[in-house]
N, C-alpha and C positions, 0 to 999 in steps of 0.2 A: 136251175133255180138261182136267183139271186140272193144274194144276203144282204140287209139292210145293217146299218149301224146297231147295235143293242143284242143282235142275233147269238144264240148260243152255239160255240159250233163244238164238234168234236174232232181233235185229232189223233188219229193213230199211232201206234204205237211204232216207234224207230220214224219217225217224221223226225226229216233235219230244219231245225228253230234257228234263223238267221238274224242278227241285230246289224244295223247301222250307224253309223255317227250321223253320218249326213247324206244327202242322195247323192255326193262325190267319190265318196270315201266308199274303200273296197271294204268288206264283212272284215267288221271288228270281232264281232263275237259269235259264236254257235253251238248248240249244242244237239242232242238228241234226245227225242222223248223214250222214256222205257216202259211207259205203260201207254197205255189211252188217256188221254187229256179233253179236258174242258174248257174252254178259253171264250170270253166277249169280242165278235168281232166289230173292227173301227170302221175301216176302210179298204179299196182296192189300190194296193201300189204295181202297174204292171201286170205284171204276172203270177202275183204275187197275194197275200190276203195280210194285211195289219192286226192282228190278233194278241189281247190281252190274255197273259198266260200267267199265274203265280206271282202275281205286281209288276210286271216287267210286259213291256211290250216288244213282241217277236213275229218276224215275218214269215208266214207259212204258206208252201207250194198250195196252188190251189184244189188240185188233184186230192191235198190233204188235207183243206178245211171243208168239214160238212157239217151241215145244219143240223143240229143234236134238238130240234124243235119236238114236242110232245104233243098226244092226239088230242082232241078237243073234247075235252069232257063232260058235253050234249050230250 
């Protein structure tokens, strides 16, 4: 499945959260999630998913961004 701009995704818990300066620059910043997460996704960088997490935007493996979409309520 693809994810669109806007999409809810969820990531699991001990997913490693990568930040960038710039697409030159080696990982400025990272952290790990300790629980399960909820994040807006942006975009695809790579191999990668652009995902707004807690105000901050972090790049998550894709393996660990899923679509947290809910069922249709017809």
């Amino acid at each position: 499945m693809s994810l669109i701009k806007g999409d809810l995704v969820r990531v699991p818990a001990n997913s490693c959260l990568t930040q960038k300066q710039n697409e030159l620059a080696m990982i400025e910043r990272y952290t790990y999630t300790e629980k399960p997460t909820v994040g807006i996704f942006i975009r695809y960088i790579e191999h990668q998913a652009l995902v707004y997490i807690n105000s901050s935007y972090w790049l998550v493996g894709l393996g660990d961004a899923r679509y947290a979409g809910g069922k249709n309520a017809n």
